[in-house]
C-alpha positions as CSV (number, residue, x, y, z in Angstrom):
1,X,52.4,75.0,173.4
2,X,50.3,72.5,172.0
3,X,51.4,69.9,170.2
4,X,54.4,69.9,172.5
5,X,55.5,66.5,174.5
6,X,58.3,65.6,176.2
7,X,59.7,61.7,177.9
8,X,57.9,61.6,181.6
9,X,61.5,62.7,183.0
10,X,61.9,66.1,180.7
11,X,58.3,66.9,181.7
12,X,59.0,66.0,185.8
13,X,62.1,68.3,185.7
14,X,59.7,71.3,183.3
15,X,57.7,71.1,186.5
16,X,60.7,71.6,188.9
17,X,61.9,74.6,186.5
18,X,58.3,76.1,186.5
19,X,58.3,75.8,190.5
20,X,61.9,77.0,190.8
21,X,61.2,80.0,188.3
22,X,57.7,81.0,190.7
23,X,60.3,80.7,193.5
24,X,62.3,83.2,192.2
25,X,59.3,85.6,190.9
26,X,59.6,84.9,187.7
27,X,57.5,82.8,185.2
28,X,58.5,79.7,183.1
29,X,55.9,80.9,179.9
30,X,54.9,78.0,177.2
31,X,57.7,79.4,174.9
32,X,60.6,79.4,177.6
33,X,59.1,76.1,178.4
34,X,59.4,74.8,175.4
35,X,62.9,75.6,174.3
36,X,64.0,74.5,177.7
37,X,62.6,71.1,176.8
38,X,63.8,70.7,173.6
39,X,67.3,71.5,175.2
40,X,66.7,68.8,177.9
41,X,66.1,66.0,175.5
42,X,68.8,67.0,173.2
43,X,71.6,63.8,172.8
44,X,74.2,66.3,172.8
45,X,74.6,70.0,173.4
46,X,72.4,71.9,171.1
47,X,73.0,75.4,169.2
48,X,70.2,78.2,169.1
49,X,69.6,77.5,165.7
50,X,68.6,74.0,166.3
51,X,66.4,74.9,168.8
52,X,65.0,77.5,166.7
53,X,64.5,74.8,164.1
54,X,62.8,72.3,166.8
55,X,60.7,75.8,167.7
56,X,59.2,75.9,164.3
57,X,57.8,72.8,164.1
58,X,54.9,74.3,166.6
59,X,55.6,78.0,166.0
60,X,56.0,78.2,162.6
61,X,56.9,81.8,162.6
62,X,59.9,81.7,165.4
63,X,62.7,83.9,164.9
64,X,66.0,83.5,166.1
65,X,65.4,86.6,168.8
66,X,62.9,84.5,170.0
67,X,65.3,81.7,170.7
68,X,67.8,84.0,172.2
69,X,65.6,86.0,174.6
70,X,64.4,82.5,175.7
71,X,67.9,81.3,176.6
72,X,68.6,84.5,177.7
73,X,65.7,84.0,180.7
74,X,66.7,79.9,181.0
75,X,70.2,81.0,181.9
76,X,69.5,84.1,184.2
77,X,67.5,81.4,185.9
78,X,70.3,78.7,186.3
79,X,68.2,76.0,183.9
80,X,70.6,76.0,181.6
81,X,74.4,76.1,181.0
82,X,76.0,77.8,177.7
83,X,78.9,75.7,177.1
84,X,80.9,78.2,175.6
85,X,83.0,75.7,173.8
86,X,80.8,74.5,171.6
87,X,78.6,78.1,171.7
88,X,75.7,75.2,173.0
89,X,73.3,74.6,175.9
90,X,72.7,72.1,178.1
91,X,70.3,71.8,181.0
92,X,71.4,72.2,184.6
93,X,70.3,69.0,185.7
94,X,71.7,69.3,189.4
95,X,69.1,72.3,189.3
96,X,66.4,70.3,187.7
97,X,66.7,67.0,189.6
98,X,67.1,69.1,193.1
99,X,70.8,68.7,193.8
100,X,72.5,71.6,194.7
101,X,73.3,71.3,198.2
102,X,75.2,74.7,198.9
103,X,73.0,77.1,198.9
104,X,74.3,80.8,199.2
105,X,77.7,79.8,197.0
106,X,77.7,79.8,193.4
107,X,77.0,77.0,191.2
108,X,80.3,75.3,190.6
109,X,79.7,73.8,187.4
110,X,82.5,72.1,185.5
111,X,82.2,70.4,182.2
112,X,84.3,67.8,180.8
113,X,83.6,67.6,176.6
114,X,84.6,65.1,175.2
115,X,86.7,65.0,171.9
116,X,85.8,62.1,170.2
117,X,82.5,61.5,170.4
118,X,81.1,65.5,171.6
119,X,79.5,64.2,174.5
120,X,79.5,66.2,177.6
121,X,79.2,65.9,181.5
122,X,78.8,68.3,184.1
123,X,80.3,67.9,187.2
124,X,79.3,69.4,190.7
125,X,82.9,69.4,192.8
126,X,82.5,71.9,195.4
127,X,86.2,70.9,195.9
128,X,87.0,72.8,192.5
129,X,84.4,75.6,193.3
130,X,86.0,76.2,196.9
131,X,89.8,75.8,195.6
132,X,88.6,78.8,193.4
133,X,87.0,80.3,195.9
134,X,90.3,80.8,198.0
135,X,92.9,81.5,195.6
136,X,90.8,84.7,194.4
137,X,90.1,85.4,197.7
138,X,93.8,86.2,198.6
139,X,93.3,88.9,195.6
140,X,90.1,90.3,196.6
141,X,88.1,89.0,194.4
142,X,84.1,87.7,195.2
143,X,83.5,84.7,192.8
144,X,79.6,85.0,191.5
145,X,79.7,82.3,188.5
146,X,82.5,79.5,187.6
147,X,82.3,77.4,184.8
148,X,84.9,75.0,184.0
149,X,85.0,73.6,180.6
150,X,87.9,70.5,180.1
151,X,88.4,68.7,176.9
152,X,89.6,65.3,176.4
153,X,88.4,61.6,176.1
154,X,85.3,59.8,177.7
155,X,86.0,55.9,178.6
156,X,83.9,54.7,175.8
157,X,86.3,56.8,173.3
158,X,89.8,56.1,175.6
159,X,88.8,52.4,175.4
160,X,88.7,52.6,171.2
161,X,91.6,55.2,171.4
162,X,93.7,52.4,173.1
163,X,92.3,49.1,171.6
């Protein structure tokens, strides 16, 4: 979309999520593009109607469908994370920077939100995923998605909390 641009590191992982998405058959388009970017450089996770407000400062005529079939696509691909916490997205930066190192096994993404200040980290412990793994395995069950969403304190906010 033009108009459209993005810090040097958004745009480097855009162009991993473009190659990943060709990978997979499918397409990255200027729109899914650009709602993926404005979730990438988002300080905090960010609701579909603050994308759709970043949207219309190029597309004036966005609609929130527009929005939602775009993050719809973003997380069928595994670009994103809906942290359903917050009802907000997030890039999958392990994704986006190349990290996932199990490939075959599900994602095991694991969020820790933070309370005080809203910010929020994703994790990567394959020790959680594979813990998860065999417990539900002992009931039959095939896990095909975790996510793992744990609230508390950050240091920065424990530090105040405790000064």
């Amino acid at each position: 979309m033009a108009g459209t641009s993005f810090a040097e590191r958004t745009e480097t992982r855009l162009d991993n999520a473009e190659r990943l998405c060709a990978a997979h058959g499918s397409r990255l388009t200027d729109l899914r593009r650009q709602v993926l970017g404005l979730v990438l450089e988002a300080a905090r996770p960010v609701g579909a109607y603050d994308l759709l407000d970043g949207l219309r400062a190029d597309k004036k005529g966005a609609a929130p469908p527009t929005v939602y079939r775009a993050l719809d696509f973003l997380l069928e691909e595994g670009l994103i994370h809906k942290i359903e916490r917050l009802s907000a997205f997030v890039g999958c930066t392990h994704a986006l920077d190349g990290s996932h190192t199990e490939a075959g096994h599900p994602h095991a993404a694991q969020f820790l939100i933070c309370t005080g200040c809203g910010q929020v980290t994703e994790l990567d412990d394959h020790g959680i995923l594979h813990a998860l793994i065999d417990a539900t395995r002992h009931i039959g069950f095939t896990v095909r998605h975790s996510t793992v969403e744990a609230e508390g304190l950050c240091a920065a906010c424990r530090d105040v909390a405790t000064a």
